[in-house]
C-alpha positions in Angstrom: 24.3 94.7 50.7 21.8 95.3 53.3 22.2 98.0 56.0 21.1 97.7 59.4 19.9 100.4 61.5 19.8 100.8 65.1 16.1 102.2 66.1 15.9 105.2 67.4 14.5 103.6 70.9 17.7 101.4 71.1 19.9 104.0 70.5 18.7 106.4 72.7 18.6 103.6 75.5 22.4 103.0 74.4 23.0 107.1 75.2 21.1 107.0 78.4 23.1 104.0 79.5 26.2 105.1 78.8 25.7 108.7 80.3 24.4 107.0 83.7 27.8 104.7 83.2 29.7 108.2 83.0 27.6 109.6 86.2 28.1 106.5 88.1 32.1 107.1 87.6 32.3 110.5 88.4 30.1 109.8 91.2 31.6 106.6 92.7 35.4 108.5 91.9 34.0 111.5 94.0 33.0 109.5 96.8 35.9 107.2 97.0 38.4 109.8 96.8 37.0 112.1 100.0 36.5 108.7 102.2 40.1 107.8 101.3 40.6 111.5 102.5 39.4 111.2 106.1 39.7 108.1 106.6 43.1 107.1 108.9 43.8 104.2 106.2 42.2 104.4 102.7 42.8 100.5 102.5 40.2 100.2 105.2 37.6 101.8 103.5 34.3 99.5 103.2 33.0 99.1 100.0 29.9 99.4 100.8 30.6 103.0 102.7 31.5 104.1 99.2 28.7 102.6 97.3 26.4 104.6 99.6 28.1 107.6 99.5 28.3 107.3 95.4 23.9 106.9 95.6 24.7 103.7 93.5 24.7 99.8 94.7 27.3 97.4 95.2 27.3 95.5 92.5 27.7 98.9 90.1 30.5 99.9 92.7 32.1 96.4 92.1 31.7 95.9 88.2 33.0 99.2 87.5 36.3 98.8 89.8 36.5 95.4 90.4 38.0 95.9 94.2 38.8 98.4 96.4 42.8 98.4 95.3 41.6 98.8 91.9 39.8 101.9 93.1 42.5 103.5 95.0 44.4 103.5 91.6 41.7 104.6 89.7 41.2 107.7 92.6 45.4 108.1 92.1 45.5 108.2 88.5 42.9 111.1 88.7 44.9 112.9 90.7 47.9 112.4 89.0 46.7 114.9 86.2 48.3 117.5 88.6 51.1 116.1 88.9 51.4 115.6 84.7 50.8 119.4 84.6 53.8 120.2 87.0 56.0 118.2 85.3 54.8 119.5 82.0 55.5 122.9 83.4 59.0 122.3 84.3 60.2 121.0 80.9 59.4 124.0 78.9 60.8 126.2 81.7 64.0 124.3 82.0 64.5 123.7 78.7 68.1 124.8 78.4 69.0 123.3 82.1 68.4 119.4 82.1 69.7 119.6 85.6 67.3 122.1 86.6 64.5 120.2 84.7 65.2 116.7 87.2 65.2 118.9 90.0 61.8 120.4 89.2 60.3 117.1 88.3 61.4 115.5 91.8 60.3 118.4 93.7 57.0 118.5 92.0 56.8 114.2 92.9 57.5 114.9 97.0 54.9 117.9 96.6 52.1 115.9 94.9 52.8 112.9 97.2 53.3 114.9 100.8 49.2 116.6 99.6 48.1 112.7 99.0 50.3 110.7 102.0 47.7 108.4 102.8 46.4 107.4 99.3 49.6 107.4 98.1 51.1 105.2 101.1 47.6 102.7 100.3 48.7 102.5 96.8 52.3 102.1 97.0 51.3 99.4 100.0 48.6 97.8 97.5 51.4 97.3 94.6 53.4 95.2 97.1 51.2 92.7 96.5 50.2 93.1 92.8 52.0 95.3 89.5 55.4 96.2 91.1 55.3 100.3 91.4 58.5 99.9 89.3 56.5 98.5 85.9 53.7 100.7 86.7 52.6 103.0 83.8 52.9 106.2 86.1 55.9 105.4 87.2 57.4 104.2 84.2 56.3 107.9 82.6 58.3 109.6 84.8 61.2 107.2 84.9 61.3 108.1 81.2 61.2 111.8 82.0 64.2 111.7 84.2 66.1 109.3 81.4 65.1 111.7 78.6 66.7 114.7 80.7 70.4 112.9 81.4 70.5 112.1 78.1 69.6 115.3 77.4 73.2 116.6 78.7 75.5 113.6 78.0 75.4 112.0 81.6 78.0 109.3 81.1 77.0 106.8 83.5 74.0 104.4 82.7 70.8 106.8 82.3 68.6 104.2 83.4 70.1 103.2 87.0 70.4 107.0 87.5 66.8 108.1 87.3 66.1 104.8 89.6 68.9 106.6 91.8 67.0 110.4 91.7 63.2 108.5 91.8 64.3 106.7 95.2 63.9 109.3 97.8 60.4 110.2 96.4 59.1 106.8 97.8 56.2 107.8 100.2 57.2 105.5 103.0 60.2 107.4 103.0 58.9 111.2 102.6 56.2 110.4 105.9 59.1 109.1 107.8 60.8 112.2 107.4 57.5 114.4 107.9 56.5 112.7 110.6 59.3 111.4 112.3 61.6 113.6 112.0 59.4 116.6 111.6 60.5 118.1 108.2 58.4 120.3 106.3 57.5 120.0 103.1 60.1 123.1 101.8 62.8 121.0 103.9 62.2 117.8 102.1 61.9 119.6 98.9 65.0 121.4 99.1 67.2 118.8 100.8 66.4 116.6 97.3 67.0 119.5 95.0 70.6 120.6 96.8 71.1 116.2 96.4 70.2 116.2 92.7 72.2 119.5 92.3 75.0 117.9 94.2 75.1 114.9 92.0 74.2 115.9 88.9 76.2 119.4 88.3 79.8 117.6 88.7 
């Protein structure tokens, strides 16, 4: 049997490419996500305004994402790791309360999203049109969350409609409308959803 060898040359081309891939991503992830900051609508955002701000070209910008609703997720999934850690919190702190546990989770969701309202409304508006934000991976996770919990204390009607039920009033459209519009603050809107789930759930 004959083994091959990559040359030393090739492979450390192989490295170099790969770490310039890796800079690229941070970079173009960097970029993306402050310009989706400022701007009114993140949807809006030119391409090409993000390739320049990343130092790369276009066609990088657009092999790595694809399109600028792929990059909108890819900016939201990063950000999502703060949400993961919230929710991770509550679940060892509740432990013994599922109740208490749903209501953390929820309240950690309307936080997260009222920090992120415009990426999150672009996101949520860019699903309408592609994967449903209901079969979404991220969504789905904490779908399961919320399931796991009323199982967790025998809730007797069916688990799965239920967390739909508690997920509902975390939709962003719905959170700016009452920022916004009628000018609740972020501990309003928090609490008003705990005091529901408490209302619902502790029966």
């Amino acid at each position: 049997m004959t083994i091959r060898t990559i040359s030393p040359i090739l492979l450390g081309g192989l490295i170099a490419e790969r770490a310039d891939a890796a800079r690229n991503r941070v970079a173009i992830l960097a970029a993306a996500s402050q310009l989706f900051d400022d701007a009114t609508d993140p949807a809006g955002v030119p391409m090409d305004a993000i390739a320049e701000a990343a130092g790369v070209g276009k066609g990088t910008l657009f092999r790595r994402f694809g399109d600028r609703s792929a990059l909108l997720l890819a900016v939201y999934d990063q950000r999502l790791s703060e949400l993961r850690d919230a929710m991770r919190t509550s679940v060892p702190a509740a432990a013994d309360d599922p109740v208490e546990r749903i209501a953390d989770i929820l309240e950690a969701i309307v936080l997260f999203k009222l920090r992120n309202r415009r990426l999150m409304r672009a996101v949520e508006d860019a699903r309408n049109g592609a994967t449903s934000l209901y079969s979404s991976a991220q969504y789905r996770e904490i779908h399961d969350l919320i399931t796991e919990s009323l199982l967790d204390m025998d809730w007797s009607l069916n688990v799965g409609w239920t967390a739909h039920a508690l997920l509902a009033p975390t939709r962003i459209d719905l959170i700016e409308h009452l920022a916004t519009n009628e000018n609740l603050s972020a501990t309003r809107i928090a609490g008003e959803l705990r005091g529901f789930t408490y209302r619902l759930l502790r029966r």
